[in-house]
Backbone as CSV, one residue per row, in Angstrom:
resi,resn,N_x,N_y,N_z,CA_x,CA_y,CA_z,C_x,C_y,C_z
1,UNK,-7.906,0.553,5.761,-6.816,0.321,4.839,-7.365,-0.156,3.508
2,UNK,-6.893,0.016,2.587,-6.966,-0.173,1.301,-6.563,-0.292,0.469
3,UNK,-5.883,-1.464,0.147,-4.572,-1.920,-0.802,-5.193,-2.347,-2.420
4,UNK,-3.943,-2.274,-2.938,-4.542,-2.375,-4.553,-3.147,-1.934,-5.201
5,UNK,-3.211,-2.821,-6.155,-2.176,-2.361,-7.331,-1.883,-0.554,-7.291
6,UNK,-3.289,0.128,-7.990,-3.545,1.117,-8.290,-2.529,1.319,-9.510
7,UNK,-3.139,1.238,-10.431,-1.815,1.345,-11.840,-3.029,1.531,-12.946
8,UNK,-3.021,2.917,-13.575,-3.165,3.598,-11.859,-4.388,3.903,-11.142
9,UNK,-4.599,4.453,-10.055,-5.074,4.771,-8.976,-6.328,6.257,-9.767
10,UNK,-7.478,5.547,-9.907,-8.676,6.342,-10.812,-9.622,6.942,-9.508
11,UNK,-10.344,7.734,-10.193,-11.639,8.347,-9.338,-12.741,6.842,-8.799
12,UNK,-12.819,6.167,-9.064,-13.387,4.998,-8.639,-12.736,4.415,-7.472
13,UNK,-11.410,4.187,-7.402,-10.809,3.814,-6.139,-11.448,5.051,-5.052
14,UNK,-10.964,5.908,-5.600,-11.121,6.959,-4.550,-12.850,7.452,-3.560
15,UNK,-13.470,7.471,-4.658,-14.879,7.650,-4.306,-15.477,6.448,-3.863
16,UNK,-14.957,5.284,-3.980,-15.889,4.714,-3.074,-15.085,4.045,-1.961
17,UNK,-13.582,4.565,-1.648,-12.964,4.454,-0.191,-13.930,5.531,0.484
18,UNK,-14.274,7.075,-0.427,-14.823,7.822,0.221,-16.032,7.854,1.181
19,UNK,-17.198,7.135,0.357,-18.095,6.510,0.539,-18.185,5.527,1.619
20,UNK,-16.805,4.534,1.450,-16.924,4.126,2.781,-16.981,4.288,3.952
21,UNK,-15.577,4.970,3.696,-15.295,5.577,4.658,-16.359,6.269,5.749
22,UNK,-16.992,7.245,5.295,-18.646,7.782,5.791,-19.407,6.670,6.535
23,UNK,-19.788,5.709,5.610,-20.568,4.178,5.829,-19.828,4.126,7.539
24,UNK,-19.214,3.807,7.525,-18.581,2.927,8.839,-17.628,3.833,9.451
25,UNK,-17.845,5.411,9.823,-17.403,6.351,10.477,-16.078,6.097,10.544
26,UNK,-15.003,6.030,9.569,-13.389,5.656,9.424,-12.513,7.366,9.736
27,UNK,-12.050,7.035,10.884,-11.183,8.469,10.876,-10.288,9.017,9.667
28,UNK,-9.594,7.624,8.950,-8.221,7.247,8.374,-8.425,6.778,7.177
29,UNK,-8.177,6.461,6.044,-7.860,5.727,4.424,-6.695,5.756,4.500
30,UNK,-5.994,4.584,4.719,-5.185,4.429,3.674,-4.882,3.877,3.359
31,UNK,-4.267,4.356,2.005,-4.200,3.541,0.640,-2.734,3.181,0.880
32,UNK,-2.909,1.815,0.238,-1.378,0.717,0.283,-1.412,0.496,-1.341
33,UNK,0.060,0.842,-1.857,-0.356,0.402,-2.814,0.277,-1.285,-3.155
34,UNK,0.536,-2.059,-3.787,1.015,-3.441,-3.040,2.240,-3.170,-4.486
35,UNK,3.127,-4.069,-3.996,4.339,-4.138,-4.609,4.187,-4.907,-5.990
36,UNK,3.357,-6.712,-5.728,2.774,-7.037,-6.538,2.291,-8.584,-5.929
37,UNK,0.597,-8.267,-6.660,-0.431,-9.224,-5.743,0.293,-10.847,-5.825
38,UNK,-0.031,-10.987,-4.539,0.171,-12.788,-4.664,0.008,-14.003,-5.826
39,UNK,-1.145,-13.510,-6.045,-2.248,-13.921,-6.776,-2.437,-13.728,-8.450
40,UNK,-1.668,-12.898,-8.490,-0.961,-11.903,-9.991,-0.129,-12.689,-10.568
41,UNK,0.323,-13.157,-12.235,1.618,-13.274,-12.522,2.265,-12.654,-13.072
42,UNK,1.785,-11.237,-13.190,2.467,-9.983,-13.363,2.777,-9.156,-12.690
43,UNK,3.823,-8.096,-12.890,4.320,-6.985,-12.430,3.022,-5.860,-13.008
44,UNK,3.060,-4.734,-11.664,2.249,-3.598,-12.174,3.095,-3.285,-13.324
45,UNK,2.165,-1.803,-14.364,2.784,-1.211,-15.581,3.816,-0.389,-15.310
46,UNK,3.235,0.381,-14.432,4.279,1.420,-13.724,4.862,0.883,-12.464
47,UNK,5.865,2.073,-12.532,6.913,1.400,-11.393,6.511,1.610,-9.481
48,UNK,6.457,0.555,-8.450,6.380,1.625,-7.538,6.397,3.130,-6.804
49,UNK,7.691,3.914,-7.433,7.687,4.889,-7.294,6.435,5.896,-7.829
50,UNK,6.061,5.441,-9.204,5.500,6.112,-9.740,3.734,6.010,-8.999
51,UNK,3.535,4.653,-8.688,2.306,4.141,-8.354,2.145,5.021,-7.487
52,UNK,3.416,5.301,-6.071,3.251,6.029,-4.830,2.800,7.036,-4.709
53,UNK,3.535,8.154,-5.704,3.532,9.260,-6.564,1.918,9.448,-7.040
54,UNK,1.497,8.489,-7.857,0.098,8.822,-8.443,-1.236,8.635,-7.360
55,UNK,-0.698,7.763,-6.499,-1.898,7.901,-5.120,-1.768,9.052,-4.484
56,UNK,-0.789,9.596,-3.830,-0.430,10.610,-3.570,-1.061,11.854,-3.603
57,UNK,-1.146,12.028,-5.536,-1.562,12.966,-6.102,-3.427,12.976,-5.901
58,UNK,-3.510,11.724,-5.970,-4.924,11.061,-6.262,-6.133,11.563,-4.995
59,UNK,-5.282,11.404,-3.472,-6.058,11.741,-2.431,-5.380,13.142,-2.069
60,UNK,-4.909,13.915,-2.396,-4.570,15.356,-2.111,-5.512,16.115,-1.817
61,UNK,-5.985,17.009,-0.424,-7.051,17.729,-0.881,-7.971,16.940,0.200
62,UNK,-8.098,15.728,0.510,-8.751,14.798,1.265,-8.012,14.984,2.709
63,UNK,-8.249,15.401,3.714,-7.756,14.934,5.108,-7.995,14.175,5.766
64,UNK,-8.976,12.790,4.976,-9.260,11.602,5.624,-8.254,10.718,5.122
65,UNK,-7.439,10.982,3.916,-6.768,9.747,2.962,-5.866,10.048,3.292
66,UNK,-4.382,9.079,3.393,-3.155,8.968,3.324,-2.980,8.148,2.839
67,UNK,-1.521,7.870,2.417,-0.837,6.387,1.483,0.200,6.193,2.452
68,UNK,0.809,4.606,2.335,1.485,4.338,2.698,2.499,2.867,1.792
69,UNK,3.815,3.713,2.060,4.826,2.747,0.962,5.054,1.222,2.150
70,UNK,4.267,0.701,3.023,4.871,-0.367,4.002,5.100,-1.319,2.643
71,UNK,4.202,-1.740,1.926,4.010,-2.923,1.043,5.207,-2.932,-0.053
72,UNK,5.526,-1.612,-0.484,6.035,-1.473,-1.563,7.996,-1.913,-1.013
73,UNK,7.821,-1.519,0.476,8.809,-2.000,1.087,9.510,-3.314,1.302
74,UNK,8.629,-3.858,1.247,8.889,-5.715,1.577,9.165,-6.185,0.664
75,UNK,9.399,-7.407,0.829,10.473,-8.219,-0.642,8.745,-9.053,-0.889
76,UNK,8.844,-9.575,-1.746,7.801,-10.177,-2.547,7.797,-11.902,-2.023
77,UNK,6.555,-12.222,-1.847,5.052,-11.441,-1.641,5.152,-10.995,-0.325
78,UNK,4.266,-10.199,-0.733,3.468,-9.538,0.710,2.281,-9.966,0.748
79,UNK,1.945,-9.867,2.524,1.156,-10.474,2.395,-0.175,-9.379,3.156
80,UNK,-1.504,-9.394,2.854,-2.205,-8.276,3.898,-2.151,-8.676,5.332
81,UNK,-2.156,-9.682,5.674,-1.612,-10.401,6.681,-0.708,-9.295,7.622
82,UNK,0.486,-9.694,7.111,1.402,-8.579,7.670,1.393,-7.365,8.012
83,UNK,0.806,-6.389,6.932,0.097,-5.294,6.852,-0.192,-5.045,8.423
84,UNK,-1.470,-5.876,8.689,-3.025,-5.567,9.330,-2.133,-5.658,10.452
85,UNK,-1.031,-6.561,10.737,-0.039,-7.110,12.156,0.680,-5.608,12.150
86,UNK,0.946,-5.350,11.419,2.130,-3.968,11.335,1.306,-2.837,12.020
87,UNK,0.057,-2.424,11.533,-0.696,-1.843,11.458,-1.405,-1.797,13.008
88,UNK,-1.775,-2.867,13.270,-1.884,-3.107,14.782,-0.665,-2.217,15.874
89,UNK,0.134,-3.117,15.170,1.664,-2.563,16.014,1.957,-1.216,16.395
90,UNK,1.668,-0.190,15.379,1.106,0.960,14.518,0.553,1.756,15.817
91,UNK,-1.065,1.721,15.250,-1.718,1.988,15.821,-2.569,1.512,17.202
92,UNK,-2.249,0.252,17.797,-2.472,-0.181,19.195,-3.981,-1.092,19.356
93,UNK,-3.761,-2.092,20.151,-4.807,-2.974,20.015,-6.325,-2.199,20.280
94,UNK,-6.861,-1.311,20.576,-7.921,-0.474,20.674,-8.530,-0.421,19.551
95,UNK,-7.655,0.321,18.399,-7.927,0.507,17.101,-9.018,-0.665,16.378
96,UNK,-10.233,0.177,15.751,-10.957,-1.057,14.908,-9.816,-0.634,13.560
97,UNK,-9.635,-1.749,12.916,-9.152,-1.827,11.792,-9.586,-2.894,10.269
98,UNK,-9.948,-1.709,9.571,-10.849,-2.739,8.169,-9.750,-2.613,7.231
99,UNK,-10.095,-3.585,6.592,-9.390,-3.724,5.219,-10.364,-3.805,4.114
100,UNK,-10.495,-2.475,3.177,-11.486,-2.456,2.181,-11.228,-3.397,1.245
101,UNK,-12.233,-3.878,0.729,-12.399,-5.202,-0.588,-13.310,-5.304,-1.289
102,UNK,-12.891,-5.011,-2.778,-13.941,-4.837,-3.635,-14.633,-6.474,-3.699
103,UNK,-16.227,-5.715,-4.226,-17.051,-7.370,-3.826,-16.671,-8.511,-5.210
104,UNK,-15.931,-7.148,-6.318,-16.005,-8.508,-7.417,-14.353,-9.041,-7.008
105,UNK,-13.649,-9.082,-5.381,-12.883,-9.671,-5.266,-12.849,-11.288,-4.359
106,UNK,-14.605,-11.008,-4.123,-14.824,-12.000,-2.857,-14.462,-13.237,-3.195
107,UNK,-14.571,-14.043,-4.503,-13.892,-15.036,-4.957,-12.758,-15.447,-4.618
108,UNK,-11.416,-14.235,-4.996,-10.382,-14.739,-4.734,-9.908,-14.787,-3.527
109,UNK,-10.735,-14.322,-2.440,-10.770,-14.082,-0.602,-10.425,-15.956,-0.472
110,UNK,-10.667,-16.511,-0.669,-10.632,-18.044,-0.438,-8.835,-18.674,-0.356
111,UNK,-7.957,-17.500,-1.583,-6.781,-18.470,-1.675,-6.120,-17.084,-0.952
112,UNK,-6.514,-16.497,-0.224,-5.742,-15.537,0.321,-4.544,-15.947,1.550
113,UNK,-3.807,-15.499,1.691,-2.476,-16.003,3.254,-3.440,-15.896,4.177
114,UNK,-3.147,-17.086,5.058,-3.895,-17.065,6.149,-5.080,-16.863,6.190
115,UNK,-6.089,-16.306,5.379,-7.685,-15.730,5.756,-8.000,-15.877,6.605
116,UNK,-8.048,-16.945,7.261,-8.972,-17.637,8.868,-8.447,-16.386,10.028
117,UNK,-7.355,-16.368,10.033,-6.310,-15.498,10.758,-6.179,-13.551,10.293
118,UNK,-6.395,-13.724,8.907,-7.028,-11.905,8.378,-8.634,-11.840,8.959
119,UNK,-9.819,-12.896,8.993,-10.841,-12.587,9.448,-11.070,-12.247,10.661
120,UNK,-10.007,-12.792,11.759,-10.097,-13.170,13.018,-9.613,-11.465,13.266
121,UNK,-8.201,-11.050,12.483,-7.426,-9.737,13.441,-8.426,-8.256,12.539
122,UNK,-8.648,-8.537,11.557,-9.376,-7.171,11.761,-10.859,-7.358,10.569
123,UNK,-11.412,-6.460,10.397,-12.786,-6.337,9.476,-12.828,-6.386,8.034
124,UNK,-12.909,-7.861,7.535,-12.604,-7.308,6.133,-13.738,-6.828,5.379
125,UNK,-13.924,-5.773,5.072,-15.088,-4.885,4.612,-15.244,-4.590,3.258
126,UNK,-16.424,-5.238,3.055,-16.201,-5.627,1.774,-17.486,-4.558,1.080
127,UNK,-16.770,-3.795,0.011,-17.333,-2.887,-0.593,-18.520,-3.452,-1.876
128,UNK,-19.727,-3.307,-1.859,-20.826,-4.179,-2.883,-20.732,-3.487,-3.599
129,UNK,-20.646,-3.265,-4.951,-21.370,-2.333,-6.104,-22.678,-3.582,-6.556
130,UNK,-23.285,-2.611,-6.880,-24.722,-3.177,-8.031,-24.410,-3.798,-8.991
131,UNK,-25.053,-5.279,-9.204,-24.100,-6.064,-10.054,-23.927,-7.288,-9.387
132,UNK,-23.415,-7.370,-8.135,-22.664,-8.336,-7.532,-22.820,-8.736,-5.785
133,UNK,-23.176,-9.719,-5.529,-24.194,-10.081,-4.483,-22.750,-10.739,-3.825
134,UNK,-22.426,-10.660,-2.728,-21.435,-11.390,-2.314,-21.964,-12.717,-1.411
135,UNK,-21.573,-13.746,-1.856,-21.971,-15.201,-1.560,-20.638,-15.464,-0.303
136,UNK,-21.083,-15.563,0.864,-20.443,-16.054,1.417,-20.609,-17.152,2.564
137,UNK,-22.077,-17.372,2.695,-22.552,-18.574,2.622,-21.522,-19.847,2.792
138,UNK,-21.255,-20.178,1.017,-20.577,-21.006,0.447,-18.907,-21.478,1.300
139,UNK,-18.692,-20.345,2.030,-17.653,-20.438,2.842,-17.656,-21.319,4.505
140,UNK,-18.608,-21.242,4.663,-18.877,-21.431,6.238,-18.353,-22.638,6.959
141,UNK,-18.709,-23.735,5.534,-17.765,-24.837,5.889,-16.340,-25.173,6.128
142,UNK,-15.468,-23.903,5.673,-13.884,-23.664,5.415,-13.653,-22.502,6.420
143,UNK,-14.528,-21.811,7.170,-14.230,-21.071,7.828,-15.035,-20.429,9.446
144,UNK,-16.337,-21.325,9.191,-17.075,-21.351,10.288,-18.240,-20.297,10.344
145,UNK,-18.927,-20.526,10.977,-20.457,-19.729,10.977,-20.220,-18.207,11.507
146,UNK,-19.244,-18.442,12.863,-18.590,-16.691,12.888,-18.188,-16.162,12.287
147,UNK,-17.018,-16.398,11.525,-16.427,-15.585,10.584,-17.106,-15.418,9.297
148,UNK,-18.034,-16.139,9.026,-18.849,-15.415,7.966,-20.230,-14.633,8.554
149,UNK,-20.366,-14.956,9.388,-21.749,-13.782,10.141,-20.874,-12.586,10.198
150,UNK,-19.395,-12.326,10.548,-18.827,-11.035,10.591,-18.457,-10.411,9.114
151,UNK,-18.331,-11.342,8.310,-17.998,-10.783,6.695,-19.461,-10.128,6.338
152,UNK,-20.478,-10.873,6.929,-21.668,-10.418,6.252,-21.806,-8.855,6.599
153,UNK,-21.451,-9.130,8.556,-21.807,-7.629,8.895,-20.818,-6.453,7.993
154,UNK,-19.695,-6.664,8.021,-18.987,-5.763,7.251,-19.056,-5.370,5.500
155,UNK,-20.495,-5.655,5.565,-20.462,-5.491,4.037,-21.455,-4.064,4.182
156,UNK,-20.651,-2.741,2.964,-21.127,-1.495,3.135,-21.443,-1.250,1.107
157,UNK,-22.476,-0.449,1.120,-23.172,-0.193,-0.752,-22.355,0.898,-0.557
158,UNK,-21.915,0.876,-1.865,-20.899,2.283,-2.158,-21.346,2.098,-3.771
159,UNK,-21.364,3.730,-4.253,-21.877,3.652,-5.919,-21.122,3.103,-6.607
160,UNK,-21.710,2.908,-7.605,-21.481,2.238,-9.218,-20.899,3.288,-9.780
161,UNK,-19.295,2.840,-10.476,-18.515,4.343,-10.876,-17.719,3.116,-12.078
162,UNK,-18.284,3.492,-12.638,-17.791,2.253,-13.961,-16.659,2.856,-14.719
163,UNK,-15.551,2.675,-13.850,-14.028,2.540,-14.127,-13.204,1.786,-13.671
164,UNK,-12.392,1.755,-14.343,-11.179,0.344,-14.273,-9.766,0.923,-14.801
165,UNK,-8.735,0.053,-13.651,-7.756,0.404,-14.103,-6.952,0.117,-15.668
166,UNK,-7.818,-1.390,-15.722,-7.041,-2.127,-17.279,-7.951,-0.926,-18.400
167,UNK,-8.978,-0.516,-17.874,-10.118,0.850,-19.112,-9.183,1.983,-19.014
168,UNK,-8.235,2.457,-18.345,-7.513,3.526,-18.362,-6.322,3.157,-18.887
169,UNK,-5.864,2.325,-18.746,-4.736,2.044,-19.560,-4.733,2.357,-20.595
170,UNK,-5.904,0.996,-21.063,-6.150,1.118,-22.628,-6.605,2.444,-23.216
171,UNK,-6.834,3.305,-22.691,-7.443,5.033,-23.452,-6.265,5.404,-23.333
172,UNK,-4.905,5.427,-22.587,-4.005,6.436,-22.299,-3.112,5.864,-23.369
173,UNK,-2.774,4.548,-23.639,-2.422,4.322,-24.921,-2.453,4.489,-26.591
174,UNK,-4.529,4.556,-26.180,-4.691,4.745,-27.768,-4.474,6.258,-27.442
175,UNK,-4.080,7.124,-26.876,-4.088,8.600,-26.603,-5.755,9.259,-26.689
176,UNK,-6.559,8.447,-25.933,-7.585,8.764,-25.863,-8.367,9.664,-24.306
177,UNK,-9.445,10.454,-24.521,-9.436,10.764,-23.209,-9.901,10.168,-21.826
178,UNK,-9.276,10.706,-21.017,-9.836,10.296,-19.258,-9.447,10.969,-18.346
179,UNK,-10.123,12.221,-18.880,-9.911,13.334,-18.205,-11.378,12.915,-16.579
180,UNK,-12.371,12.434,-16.916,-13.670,12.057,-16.483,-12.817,10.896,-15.466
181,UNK,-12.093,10.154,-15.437,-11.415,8.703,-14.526,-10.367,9.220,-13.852
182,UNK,-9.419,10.482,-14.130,-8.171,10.521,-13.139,-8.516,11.636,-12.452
183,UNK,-7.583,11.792,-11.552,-7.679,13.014,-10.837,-6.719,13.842,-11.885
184,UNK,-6.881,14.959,-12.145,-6.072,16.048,-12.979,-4.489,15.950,-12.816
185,UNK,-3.879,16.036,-11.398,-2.476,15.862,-11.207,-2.390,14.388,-11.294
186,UNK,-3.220,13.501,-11.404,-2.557,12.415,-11.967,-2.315,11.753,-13.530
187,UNK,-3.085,12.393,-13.878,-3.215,13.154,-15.665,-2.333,13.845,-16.242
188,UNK,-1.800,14.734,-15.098,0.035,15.765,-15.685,0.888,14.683,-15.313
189,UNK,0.741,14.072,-14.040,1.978,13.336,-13.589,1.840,11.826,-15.076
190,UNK,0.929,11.739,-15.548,1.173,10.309,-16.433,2.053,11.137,-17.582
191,UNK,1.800,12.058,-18.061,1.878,12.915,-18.967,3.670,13.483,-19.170
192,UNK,3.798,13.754,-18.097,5.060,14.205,-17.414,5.964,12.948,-17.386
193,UNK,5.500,12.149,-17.107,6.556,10.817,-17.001,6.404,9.726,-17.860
194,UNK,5.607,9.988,-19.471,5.514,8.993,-20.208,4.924,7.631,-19.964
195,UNK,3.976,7.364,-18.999,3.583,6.697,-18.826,2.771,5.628,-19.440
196,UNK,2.359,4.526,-19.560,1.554,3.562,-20.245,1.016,3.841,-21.759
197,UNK,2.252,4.544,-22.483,2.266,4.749,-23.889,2.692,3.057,-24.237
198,UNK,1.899,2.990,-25.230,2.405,1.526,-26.233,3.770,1.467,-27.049
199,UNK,4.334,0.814,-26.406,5.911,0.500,-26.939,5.590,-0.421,-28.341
């Protein structure tokens, strides 16, 4: 699983779920897109619908990726928590189940719902790019020597794809290109629906 704003949803999300995916033999991706992070004091730019819509478009073509609106469903906050419980429910206690996490997110892993209880029910797998060493060490005292020997194991190298969602914004505003960051139908679909033009 792999949750994220996605606003929107670039070749960087995608290629290195891909990547993972491979890494740790994943039948399944999918992408959640979240309604809006806990942790956030903003609303995404675009609207759910549209977010759904642009993932959609984003893994087309892929028969490992799917999306799913569970998050976008729930009243605010959501939590991954719930998710991973749903998801269980879902798919049946057998199932290994990861939750991808970028490494420049390992910081905010600390004020997350429950963590002790997300480490315990499934793998949180935490994606490294070059750049960024994930310290988790520093945790052991707040969460115990197991659950960080298992964060360690779940850590997979996926490439360096130096894009960002706030870097796409800002080009689609100044009407600049990123043809190189989206997938093409998500490039007509911004296009088509006026998207993240500067008011």
């Amino acid at each position: 699983m792999f949750g994220g704003t996605f606003d929107p949803i670039h070749l960087g999300h995608t290629r290195v779920a891909d990547a993972t995916a491979k890494q740790i033999g994943a039948e399944k991706v999918v992408f959640i897109p979240a309604k809006r992070s806990p942790l956030k004091g903003f609303l995404p730019h675009a609207s759910d619908a549209d977010r759904l819509s642009m993932t959609a478009l984003a893994i087309a073509g892929n028969d490992c990726f799917s999306v799913s609106h569970c998050e976008l469903e729930r009243p605010v906050p959501s939590y991954t928590l719930d998710t991973i419980r749903q998801f269980r429910r879902d798919y049946g206690p057998e199932t290994s189940l990861h939750w991808l996490l970028g490494a420049d997110s390992i910081a905010e892993v600390v004020h997350w719902y429950k963590i002790q209880e997300l480490i315990d029910e499934c793998n949180l797998t935490t994606m490294q790019r070059p750049g960024y060493a994930p310290d988790f060490d520093r945790f052991e005292s707040l969460w115990g020597r197991e659950r960080v020997a298992k964060l360690k194991r779940n850590v997979v190298q996926t490439p360096l794809i130096d894009v960002s969602s706030t870097e796409v914004r800002r080009r689609l505003a100044a009407d600049e290109d990123v043809s190189g960051m989206l997938h093409p139908g998500v490039i007509q679909y911004i296009r088509e629906h006026d998207l993240y033009r500067e008011t």
